[in-house]
Structures are given as structure tokens and as C-alpha cells.
One Martini backbone bead per residue (centre of mass of N, CA, C, O) as a GRO file, in nm:
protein
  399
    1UNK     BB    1   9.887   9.256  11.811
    2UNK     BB    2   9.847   8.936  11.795
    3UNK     BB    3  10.047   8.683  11.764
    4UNK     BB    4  10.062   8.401  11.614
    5UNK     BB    5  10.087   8.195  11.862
    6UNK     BB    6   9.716   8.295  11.904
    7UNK     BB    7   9.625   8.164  11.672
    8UNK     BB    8   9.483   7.927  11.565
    9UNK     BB    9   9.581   7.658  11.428
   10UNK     BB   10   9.390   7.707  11.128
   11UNK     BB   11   9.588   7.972  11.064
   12UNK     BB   12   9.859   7.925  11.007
   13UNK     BB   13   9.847   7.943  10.706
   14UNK     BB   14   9.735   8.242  10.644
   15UNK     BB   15   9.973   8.361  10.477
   16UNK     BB   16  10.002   8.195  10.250
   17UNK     BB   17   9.722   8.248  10.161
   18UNK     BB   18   9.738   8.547  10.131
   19UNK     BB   19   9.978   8.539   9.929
   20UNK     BB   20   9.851   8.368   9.700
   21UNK     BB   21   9.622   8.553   9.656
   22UNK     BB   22   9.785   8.834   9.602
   23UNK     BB   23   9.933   8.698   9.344
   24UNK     BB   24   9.688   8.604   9.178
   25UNK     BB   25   9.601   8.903   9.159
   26UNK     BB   26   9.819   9.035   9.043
   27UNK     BB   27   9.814   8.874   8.760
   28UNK     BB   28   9.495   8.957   8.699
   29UNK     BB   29   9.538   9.250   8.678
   30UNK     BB   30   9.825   9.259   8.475
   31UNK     BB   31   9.720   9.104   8.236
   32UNK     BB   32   9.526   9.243   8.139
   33UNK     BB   33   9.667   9.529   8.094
   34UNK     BB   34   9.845   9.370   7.868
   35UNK     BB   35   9.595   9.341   7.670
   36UNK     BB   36   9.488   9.639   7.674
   37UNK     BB   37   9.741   9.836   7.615
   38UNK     BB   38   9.785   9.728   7.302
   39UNK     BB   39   9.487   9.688   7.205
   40UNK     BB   40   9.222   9.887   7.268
   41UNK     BB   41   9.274  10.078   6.985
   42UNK     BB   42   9.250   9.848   6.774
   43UNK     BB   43   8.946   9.789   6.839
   44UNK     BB   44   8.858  10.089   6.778
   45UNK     BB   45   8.935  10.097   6.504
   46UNK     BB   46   8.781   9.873   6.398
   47UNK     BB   47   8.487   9.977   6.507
   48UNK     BB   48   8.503  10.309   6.386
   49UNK     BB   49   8.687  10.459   6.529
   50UNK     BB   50   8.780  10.795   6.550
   51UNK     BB   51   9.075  10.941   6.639
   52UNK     BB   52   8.897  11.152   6.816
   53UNK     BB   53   8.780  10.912   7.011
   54UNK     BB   54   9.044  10.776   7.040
   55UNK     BB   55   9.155  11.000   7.227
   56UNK     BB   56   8.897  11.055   7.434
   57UNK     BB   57   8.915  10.744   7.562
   58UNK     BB   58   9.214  10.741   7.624
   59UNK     BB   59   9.173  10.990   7.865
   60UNK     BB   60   9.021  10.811   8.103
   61UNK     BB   61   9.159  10.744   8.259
   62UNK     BB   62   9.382  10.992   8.393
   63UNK     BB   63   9.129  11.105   8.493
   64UNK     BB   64   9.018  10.911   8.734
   65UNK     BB   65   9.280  10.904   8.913
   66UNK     BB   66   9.202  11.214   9.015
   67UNK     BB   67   8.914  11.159   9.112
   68UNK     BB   68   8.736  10.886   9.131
   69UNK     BB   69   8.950  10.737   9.299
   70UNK     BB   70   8.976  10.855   9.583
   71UNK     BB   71   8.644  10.804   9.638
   72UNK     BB   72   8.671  10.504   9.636
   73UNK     BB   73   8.895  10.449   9.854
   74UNK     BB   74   8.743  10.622  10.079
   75UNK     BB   75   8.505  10.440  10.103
   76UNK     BB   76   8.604  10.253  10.115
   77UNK     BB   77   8.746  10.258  10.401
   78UNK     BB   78   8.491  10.404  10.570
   79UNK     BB   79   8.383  10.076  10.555
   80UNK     BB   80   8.581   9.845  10.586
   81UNK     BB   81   8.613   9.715  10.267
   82UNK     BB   82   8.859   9.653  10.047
   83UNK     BB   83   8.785   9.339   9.951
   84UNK     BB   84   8.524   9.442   9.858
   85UNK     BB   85   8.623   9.659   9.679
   86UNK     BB   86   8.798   9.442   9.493
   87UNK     BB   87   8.521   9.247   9.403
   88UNK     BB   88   8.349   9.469   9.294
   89UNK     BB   89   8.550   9.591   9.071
   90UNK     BB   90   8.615   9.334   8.938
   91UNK     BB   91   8.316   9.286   8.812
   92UNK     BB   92   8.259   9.532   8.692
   93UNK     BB   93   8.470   9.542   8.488
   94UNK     BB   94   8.401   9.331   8.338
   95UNK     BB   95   8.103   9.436   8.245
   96UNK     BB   96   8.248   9.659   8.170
   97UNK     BB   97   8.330   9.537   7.890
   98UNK     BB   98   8.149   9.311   7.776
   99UNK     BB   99   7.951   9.609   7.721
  100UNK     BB  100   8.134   9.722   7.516
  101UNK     BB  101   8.149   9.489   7.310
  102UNK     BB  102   7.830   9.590   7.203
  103UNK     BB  103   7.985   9.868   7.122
  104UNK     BB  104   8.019  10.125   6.815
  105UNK     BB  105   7.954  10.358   6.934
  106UNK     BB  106   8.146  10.674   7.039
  107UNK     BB  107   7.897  10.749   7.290
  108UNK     BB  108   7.862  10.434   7.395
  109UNK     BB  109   8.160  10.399   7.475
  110UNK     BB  110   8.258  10.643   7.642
  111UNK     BB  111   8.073  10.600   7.862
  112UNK     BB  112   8.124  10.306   7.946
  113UNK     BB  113   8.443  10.321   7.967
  114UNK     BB  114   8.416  10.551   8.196
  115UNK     BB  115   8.260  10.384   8.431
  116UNK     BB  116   8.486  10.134   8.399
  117UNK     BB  117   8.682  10.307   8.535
  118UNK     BB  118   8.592  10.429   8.803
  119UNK     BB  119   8.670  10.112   8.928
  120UNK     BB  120   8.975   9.994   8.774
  121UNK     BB  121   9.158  10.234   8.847
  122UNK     BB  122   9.144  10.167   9.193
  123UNK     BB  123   9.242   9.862   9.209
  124UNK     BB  124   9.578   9.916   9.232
  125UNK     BB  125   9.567  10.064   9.555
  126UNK     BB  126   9.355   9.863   9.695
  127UNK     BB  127   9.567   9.626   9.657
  128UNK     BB  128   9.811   9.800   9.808
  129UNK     BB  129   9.709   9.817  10.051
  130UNK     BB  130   9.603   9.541  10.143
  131UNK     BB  131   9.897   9.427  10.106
  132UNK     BB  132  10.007   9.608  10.326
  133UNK     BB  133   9.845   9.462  10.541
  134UNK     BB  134   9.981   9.184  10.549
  135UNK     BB  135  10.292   9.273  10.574
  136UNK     BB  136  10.249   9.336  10.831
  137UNK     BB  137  10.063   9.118  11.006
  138UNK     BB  138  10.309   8.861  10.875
  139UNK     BB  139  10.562   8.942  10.749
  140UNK     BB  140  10.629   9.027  10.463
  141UNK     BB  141  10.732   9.065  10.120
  142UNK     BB  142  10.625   9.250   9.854
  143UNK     BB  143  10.761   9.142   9.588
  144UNK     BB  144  10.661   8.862   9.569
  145UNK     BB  145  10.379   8.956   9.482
  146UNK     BB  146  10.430   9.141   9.254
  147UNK     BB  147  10.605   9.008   9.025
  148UNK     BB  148  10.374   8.858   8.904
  149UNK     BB  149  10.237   9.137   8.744
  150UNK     BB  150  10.452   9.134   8.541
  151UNK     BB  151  10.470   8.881   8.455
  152UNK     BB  152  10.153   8.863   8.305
  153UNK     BB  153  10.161   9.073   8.168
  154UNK     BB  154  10.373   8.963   7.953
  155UNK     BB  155  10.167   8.748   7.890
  156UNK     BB  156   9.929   8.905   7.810
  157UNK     BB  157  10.104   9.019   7.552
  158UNK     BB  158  10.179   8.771   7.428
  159UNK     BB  159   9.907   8.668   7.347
  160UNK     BB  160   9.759   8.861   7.241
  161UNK     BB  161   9.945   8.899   6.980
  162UNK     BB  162   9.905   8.583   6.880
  163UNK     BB  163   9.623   8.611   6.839
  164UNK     BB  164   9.602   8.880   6.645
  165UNK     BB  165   9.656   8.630   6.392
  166UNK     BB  166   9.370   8.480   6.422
  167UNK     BB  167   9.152   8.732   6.510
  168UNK     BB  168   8.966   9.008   6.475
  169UNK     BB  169   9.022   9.320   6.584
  170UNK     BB  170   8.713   9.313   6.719
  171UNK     BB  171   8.795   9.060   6.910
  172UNK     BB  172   8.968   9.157   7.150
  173UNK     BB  173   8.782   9.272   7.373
  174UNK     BB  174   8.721   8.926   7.463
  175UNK     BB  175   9.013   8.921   7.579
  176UNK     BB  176   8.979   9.181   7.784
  177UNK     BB  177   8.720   9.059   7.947
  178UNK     BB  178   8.857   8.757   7.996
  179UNK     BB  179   9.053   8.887   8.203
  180UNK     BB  180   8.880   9.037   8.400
  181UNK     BB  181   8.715   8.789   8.518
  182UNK     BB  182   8.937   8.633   8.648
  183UNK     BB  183   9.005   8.895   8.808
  184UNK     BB  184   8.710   8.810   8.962
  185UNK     BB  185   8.781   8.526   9.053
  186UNK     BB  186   9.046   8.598   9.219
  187UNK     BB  187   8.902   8.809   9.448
  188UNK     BB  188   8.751   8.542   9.582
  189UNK     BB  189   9.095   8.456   9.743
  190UNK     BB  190   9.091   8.643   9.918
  191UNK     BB  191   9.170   8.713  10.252
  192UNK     BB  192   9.066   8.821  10.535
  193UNK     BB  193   9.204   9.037  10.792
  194UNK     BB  194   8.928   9.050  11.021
  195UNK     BB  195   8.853   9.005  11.302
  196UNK     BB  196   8.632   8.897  11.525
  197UNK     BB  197   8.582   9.182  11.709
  198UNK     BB  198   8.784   9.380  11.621
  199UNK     BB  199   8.897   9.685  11.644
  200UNK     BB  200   8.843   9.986  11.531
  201UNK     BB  201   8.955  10.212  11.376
  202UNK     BB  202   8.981  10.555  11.347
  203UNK     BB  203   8.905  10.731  11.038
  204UNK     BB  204   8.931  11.058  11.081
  205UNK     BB  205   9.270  11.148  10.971
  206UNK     BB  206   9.334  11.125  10.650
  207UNK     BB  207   9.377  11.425  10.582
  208UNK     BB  208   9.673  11.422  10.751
  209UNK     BB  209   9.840  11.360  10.509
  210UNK     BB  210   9.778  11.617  10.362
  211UNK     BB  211   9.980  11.771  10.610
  212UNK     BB  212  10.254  11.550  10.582
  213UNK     BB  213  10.544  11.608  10.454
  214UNK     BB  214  10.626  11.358  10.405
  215UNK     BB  215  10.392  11.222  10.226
  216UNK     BB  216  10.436  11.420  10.037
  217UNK     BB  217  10.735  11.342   9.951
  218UNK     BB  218  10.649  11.081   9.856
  219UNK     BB  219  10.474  11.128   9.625
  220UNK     BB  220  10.605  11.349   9.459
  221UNK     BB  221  10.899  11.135   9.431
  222UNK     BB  222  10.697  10.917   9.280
  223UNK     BB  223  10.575  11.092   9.008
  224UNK     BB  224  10.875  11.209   8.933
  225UNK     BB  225  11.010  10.905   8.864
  226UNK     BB  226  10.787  10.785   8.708
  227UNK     BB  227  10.721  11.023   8.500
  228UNK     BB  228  10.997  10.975   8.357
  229UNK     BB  229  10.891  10.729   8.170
  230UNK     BB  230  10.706  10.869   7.964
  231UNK     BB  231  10.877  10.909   7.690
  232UNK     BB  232  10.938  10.613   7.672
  233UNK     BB  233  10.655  10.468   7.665
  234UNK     BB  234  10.621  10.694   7.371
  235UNK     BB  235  10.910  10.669   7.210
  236UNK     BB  236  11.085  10.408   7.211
  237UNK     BB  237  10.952  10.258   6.930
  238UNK     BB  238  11.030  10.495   6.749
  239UNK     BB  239  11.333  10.537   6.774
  240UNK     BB  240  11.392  10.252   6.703
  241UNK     BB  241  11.280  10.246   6.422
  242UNK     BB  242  11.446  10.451   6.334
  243UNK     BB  243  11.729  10.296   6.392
  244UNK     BB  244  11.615   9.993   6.234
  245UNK     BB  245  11.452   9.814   6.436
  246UNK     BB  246  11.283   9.563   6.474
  247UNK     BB  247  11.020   9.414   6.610
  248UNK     BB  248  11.165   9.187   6.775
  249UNK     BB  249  11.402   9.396   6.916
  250UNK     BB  250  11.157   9.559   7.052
  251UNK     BB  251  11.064   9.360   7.209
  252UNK     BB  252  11.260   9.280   7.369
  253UNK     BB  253  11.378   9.496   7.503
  254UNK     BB  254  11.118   9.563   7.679
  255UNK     BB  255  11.109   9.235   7.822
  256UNK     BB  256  11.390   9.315   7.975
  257UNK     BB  257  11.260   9.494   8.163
  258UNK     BB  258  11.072   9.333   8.315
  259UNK     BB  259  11.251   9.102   8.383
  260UNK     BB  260  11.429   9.310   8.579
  261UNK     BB  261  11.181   9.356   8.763
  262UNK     BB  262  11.147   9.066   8.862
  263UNK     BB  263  11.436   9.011   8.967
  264UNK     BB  264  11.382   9.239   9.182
  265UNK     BB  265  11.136   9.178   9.330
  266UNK     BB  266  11.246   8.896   9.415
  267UNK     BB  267  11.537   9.013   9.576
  268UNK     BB  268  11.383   9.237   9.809
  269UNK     BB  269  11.409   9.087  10.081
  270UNK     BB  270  11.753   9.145  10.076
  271UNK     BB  271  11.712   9.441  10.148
  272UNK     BB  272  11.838   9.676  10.383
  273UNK     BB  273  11.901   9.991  10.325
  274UNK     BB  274  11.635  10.234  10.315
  275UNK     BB  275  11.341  10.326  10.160
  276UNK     BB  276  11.490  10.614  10.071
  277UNK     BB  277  11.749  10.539   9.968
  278UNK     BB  278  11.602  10.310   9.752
  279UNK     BB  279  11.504  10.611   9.590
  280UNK     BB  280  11.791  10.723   9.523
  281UNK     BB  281  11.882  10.525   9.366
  282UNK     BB  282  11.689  10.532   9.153
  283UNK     BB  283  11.667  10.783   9.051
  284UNK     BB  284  12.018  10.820   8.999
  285UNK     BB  285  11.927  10.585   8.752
  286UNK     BB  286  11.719  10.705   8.613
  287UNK     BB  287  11.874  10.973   8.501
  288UNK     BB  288  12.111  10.795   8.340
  289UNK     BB  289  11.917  10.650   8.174
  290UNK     BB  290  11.791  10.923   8.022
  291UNK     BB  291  12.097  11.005   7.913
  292UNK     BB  292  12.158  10.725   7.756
  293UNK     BB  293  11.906  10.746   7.560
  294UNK     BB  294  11.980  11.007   7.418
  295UNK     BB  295  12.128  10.843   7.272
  296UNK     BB  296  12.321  10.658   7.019
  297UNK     BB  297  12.289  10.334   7.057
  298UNK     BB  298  12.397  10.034   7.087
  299UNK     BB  299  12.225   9.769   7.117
  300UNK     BB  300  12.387   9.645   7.332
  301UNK     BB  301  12.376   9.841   7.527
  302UNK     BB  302  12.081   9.915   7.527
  303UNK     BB  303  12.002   9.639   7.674
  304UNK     BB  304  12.166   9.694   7.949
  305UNK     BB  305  11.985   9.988   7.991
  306UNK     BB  306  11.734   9.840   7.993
  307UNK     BB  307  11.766   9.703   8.325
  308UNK     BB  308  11.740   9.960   8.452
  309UNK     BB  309  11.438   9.937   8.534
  310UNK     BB  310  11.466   9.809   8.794
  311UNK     BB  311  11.537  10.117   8.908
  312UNK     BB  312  11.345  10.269   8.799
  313UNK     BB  313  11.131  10.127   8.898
  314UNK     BB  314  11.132   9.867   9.079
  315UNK     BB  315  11.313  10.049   9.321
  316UNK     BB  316  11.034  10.250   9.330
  317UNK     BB  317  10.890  10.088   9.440
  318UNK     BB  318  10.935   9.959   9.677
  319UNK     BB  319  11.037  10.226   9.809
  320UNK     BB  320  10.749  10.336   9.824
  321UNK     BB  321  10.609  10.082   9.996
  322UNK     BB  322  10.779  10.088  10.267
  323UNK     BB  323  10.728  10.396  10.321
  324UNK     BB  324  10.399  10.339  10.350
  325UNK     BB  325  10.470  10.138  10.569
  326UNK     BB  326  10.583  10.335  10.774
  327UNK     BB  327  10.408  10.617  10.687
  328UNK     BB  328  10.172  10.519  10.721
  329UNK     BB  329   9.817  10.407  10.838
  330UNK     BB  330   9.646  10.143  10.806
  331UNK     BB  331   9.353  10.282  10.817
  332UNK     BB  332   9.494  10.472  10.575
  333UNK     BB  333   9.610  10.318  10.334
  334UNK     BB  334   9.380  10.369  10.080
  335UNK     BB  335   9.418  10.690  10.062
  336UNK     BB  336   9.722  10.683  10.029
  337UNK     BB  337   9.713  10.523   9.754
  338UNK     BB  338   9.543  10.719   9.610
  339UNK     BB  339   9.700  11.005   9.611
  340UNK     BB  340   9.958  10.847   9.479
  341UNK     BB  341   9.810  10.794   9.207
  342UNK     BB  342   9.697  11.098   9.166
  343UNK     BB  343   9.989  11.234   9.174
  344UNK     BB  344  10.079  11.084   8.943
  345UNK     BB  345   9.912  11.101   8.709
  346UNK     BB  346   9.923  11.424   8.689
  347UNK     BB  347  10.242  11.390   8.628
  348UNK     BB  348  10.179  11.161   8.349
  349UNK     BB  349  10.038  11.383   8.185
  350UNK     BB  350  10.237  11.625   8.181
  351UNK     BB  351  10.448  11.488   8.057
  352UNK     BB  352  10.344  11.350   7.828
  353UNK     BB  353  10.278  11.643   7.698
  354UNK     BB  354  10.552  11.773   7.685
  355UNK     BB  355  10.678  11.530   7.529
  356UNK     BB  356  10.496  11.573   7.271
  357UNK     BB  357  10.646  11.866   7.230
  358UNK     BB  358  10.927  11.820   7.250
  359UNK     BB  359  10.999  11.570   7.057
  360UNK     BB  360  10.947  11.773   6.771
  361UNK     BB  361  11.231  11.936   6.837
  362UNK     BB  362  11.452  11.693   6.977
  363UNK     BB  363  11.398  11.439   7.049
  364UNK     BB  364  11.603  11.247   7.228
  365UNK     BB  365  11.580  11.549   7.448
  366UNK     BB  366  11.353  11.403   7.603
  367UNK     BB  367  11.554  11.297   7.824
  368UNK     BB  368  11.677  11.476   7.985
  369UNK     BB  369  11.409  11.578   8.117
  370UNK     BB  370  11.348  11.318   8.236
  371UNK     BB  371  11.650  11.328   8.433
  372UNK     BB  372  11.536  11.557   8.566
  373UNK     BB  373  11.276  11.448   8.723
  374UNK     BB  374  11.422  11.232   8.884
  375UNK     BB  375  11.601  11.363   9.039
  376UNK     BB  376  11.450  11.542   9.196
  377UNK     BB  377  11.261  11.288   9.316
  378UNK     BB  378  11.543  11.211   9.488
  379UNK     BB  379  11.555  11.480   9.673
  380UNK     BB  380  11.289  11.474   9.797
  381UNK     BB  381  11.382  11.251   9.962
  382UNK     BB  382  11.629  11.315  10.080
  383UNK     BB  383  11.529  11.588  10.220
  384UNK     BB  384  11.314  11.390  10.402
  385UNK     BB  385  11.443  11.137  10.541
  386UNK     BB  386  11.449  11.232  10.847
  387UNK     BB  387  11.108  11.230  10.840
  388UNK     BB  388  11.081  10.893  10.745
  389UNK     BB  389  11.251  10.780  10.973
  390UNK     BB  390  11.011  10.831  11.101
  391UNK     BB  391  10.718  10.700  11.302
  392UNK     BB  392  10.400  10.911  11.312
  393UNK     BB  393  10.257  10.610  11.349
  394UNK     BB  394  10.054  10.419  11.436
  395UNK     BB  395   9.988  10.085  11.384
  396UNK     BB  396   9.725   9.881  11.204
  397UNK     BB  397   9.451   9.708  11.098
  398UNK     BB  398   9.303   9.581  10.850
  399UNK     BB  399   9.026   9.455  10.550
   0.00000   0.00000   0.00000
């Protein structure tokens, strides 16, 4: 790869704009999902769709990610088209939100909903590639580009919140269209990263990855840690209830994690230790957090185990990500996040249901079990530490 002072004069700047495109991208990826998360069944209630259906709609994301998500990624990659494969997706997902916009009938909602997962659930792999391939040709630092996504988040999920008592809740659904449209034009700003006339590598052997006990430990200890938040995610703002809590002291606790995910976000350029040392560090903090959370804690404790997000969520991508930039090859980096995202997928799919199993008999000790899988999820990277520790494939480049 030649070094940037033989790149023309005009490329000088480079970097940066690749940096402003991909954290612009990710802020209107995330600001989406910010609006969809929170509002999207509440749209479906409101236009008559009944509770089995609205279980039916809701089960295609999760179902998406370990099927067609793999093979979207895969064939952008092997058609060396990241890029393009952002902005055809980009623009689908808006037009199939529109789309659902003028539906309220439950099995017309159903198919258009499902055709416009299977390219939007891949969308954030492909951006993670994208983005991560960019990170090693510039030398940049991942997280300053995804904390944009979290903050975001929190941005669309305050709109749409605000919208929420302004306008009627079946117009809610082009609140979250016109949120993907920004986002099909944000990745217009995206900037190709394939010199011309470049060599392009063989992309014949991604395969291999799925056969490389490394890579296997990354994605198993990243799905173990990330799905033990499952229980969270489904729970917490129903014990907070139960617990006396009104709504916006639940507001408040959920926006301090992701604030502190943004400020490690921000912060992790600063760090030193081994992407693997920084995947035990937070599983261990996961763990920790899952069992002071089955306590009944005091509002203020609470408050505090809240911040642990940032390492438990936050430090657990920063270094999966490392770990992906530096053992996965740049020209299969799309493919390698496509299996990443589809065996969390599958593993957050499985917490969820056993959750929601566990909780009616043990209630808040369904932390524990969660404690349980972030914990391994430390091992298996513990355990596999010094074969991650080699570089294992030539660096790639290519966008």
C-alpha cells in the first residue's frame, strides 16, 4: 500500500473527508434505528394490526441477520462493491419504509417489511467493513466515527419521542422513512477507497475464516457478551416500573448508558492494552454489571451501574473491532462481518427467548444467567488470547 505522501496533492485531505462521510453515516444509520426501535409497533397498533402480527413483523429483523444478511454481504464483497452496496441498500430500505407507509393490511405489511430487512439489517456490517477498511488505509481510530451512531440514536429516539404527542401514531412510520431517506443520502457522501487501476486481491478464500479458531473465538465471545444484554434490553425499564420508577427517571437511566458509551466511544483512541486484554476487561465489567443489577438497588447506585455500558457494551465493540481489524484480511472483511452480526444475531435471539422464559419465574435473577454468558464470552477470548495475538493474513485494501 503506498505510503500517503505519493498520493497526488489533491488527496491530501483524504482522511478527513472519509472520516466526515462514514461518521455522517453512521449518525443517520443510527438516528434511524432510534426512531424505528421505540416507535415501529406502536405504528403497527395504531393501523389495526393485531398482536399475532405484530409478533410475526417483529421476529424478521432477528430472522434476517443469520440468513439473508450473510449472503448480501457476501456478494458485495465478492463483487468489490462495499460502497455501493451502502447506497443501493441505503436507498432500498427508504423506499421499502415508504412503501410500507401506504400499507395497513398484516400480510402486506409482512412481505414488504421482510423484503426491506433483508438489505437493511445488512447495512450495518457492510458499513462496519466499509469503515474498518478505511480505519487501516488512513490510520484512523474506529471509535471517533461510530460514537456519531450512538449519539443519534439518542437524537432520533428524543424526536421521534417529542413528534410522539404532535402527530397521530399511524403517521408515525414516515417519521422512520423520512429518517432512512436522509440516510440514503448521507451515503451519497460515502468516498470510494479503490485507487484506479489497483490490484484487486483474490477473494477466494473467506471460507477460511469460518475454519480459523481465532476468528471463530472473536464472533462466539463477541455474541456471548453483546446477547447478555438481551435480558436489559427486554427488562429493565419493566423492573424500573415495578420498582416505582416514573418515566422519565427511566429516560434518564437508559440515555446515561449511552452517553457513556459515547464518551468511551471518544476516549478509545487513548487506548493502549490488546484488543483481546479489552474484551476481557469488559466482559468482566459485564458480568459485574448483570449481578448488581439483579439487587434491588438504590436510584443513585443504580444510576452509576448504568455508566458501566460503556465497557459493557461500548468497550466490547471498540475491541472487537480491533480484533476484527486485525485478524480478519481487508478483502474479506465484509464477509467476516456479515458471520459476526449473524452469530450475534442468533445468540441475542436465543437470550431473548430464554429471557423472556426465565423472568416469569426467577424475575430480576434472570441477571444472573445473563452474568453467566458475558463471563464465557470473556473466557473464549481469554482463552484464545495468544492465537489472536498473531496477524494471521496479509492486510488488504480495497472499498
Amino acid at each position: 500500500m503506498p505510503s500517503e505522501s505519493q498520493f497526488p496533492t489533491a488527496s491530501q485531505d483524504a482522511p478527513r473527508r472519509f472520516a466526515t462521510g462514514v461518521a455522517l453515516f453512521y449518525a443517520t444509520l443510527f438516528g434511524m434505528t432510534g426512531t424505528h426501535l421505540p416507535f415501529f409497533t406502536v405504528w403497527l397498533k395504531a393501523v389495526g394490526i393485531d398482536a399475532f402480527w405484530i409478533g410475526l413483523i417483529t421476529a424478521v429483523p432477528p430472522v434476517t441477520r443469520f440468513t439473508a444478511l450473510p449472503l448480501v454481504t457476501g456478494f458485495a464483497e465478492r463483487r468489490q462493491a462495499l460502497r455501493g452496496a451502502i447506497i443501493v441498500t441505503s436507498f432500498a430500505t427508504a423506499l421499502g419504509f415508504f412503501a410500507l407507509g401506504t400499507q395497513h393490511l398484516p400480510l402486506l405489511v409482512f412481505l414488504i417489511y421482510a423484503l426491506t430487512c433483508c438489505l437493511w439489517t445488512p447495512m450495518v456490517p457492510l458499513t462496519d467493513a466499509y469503515a474498518l477498511r478505511g480505519v487501516k488505509r488512513y490510520g484512523l481510530n474506529y471509535g471517533p466515527l461510530r460514537l456519531w451512531g450512538s449519539a443519534a440514536f439518542v437524537l432520533g429516539a428524543l424526536v421521534c419521542g417529542m413528534l410522539f404527542d404532535l402527530i397521530a401514531a399511524k403517521n408515525l412510520i414516515w417519521i422512520i422513512a423520512g429518517s432512512a431517506a436522509l440516510g440514503a443520502l448521507a451515503s451519497l457522501a460515502l468516498q470510494p477507497l479503490d485507487d484506479a487501476g489497483a490490484v484487486r486481491p483474490v477473494t477466494g478464500d473467506a471460507g477460511a475464516l469460518l475454519r480459523d479458531g481465532g476468528f471463530l473465538a472473536i464472533i462466539v465471545g463477541s455474541a456471548l457478551i453483546q446477547g447478555s444484554h438481551a435480558a436489559y434490553y427486554i427488562f429493565a425499564s419493566i423492573a424500573w416500573q415495578q420498582a416505582g420508577f416514573d418515566g422519565l427517571t427511566i429516560a434518564v437511566l437508559w440515555a446515561l448508558g449511552v452517553i457513556a458509551e459515547i464518551v468511551l466511544f471518544a476516549l478509545s483512541p487513548r487506548f493502549s492494552l490488546p484488543p483481546s486484554t479489552l474484551v476481557v476487561i469488559a466482559a468482566v465489567s459485564a458480568a459485574v454489571r448483570w449481578v448488581l443489577m439483579a439487587q434491588d438497588l438504590p436510584l443513585a447506585i443504580l444510576a452509576i451501574v448504568q455508566l458501566a455500558h460503556a465497557l459493557s457494551f461500548g468497550l466490547t465493540q471498540v475491541g472487537i473491532m480491533g480484533l476484527m481489524l486485525h485478524h480478519v484480511p481487508g478483502h474479506v472483511m465484509a464477509r467476516g462481518q456479515g458471520y459476526l452480526t449473524a452469530c450475534g444475531g442468533i445468540v441475542a435471539g436465543l437470550a431473548s427467548v430464554a429471557s423472556g422464559t426465565i423472568y416469569g419465574s426467577w424475575g430480576q435473577g434472570i441477571y444472573y444467567v445473563m452474568a453467566a454468558m458475558a463471563a464465557l464470552g470473556g473466557l473464549v477470548i481469554f482463552l484464545a488470547r495468544d492465537r489472536l495475538s498473531r496477524q494471521p493474513h496479509k492486510p488488504a485494501s480495497g472499498g
